[in-house]
N, C-alpha and C positions, 0 to 999 in steps of 0.2 A: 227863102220861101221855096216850097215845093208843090207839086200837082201829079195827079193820075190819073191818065186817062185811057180809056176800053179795057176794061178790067175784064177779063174770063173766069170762070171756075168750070173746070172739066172734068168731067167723071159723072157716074150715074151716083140715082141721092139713096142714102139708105134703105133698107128694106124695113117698110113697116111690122113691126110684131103682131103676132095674131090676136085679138080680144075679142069683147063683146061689151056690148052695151048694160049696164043695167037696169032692169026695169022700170021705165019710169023717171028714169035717169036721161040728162044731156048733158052729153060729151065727156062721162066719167066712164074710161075703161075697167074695168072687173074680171080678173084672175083669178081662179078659183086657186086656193091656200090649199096645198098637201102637209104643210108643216104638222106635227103633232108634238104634246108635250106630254111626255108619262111622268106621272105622279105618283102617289101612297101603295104599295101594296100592303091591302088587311088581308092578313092569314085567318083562317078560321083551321085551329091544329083538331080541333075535336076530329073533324072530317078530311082533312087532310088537302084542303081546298083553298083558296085566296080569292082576289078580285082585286085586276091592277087597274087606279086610276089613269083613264088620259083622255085629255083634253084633247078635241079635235074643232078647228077652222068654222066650220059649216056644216053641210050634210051632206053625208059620203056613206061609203060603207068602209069599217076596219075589221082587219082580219089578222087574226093573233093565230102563231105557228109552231110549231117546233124548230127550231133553225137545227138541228143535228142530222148533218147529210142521211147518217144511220143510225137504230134504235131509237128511233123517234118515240117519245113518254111522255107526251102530252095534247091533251085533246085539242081538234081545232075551233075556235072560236069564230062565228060568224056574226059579225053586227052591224044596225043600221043607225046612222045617227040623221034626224030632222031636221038638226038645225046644231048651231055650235054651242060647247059646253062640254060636260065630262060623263065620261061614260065608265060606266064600272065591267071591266073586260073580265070573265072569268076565266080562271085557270086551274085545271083539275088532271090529275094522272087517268093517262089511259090504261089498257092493262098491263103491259111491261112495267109503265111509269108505280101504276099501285104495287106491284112487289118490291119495287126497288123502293120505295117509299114505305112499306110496312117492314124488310130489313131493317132500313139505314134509318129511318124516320126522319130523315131531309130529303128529298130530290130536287136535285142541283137544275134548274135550267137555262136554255137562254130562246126566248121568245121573237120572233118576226112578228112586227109589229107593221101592219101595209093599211095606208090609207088611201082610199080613192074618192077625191071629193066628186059629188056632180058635175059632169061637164071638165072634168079636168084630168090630169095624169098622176097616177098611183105616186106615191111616196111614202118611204118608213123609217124605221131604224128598228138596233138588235139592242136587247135588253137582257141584261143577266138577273135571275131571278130564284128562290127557293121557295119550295114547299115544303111544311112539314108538318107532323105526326104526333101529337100527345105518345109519350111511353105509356104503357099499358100498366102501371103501376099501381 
């Protein structure tokens, strides 16, 4: 047989993480979600234009970029989402982008993809992506 007695534990206790309640809610913390998930891109070649699906958390605003440090060739997209679901982000050649698109009849991109839900910190990811051009045949 064995016993323990005056047991200690020393040290200070973890640091709570930051949340918040939600509405209407008791005792359920709520994080607002930066995750995003990109889906389909539908090309429309007539115009030389697309629109990439992605799913987003909640309601935030996403913001689709050009990620190329330099000769940036694609327009920026600004959007707001209400609530969670998919949103159709368009993507269209600015004007560098439209020549090098009416040459080659692809333009090759890659998109920053930045979500910031309410109340919460930005998150993204990069996506490699093309456009293209019906031939003029």
């Amino acid at each position: 047989r064995a016993g323990v007695d005056s047991v200690a534990v020393l040290g200070d206790p973890p640091p709570r993480p930051p949340a918040s309640l939600a509405p209407g809610a008791t005792g359920l913390l709520v994080r607002p979600s930066n995750a995003i998930v990109v889906g389909k891109l539908i090309r429309n070649v007539a115009k030389g234009t697309a629109k990439l699906r992605v799913a987003v958390p909640g309601p935030g605003s996403l913001v689709a970029t050009d990620a190329r440090r330099e000769g940036k060739q694609l327009r920026r997209a600004n959007l707001r989402a209400g609530k969670a679901g998919t949103i159709a982000v368009p993507l269209a050649a600015n004007g560098a982008g439209l020549k090098v698109l009416r040459e080659r009849r692809t333009l090759r991109l890659r998109v920053a993809l930045a979500f910031t839900p309410d109340g919460g910190t930005a998150g993204g990811t990069l996506v490699r992506r093309a456009l293209k051009l019906k031939s003029k045949d």
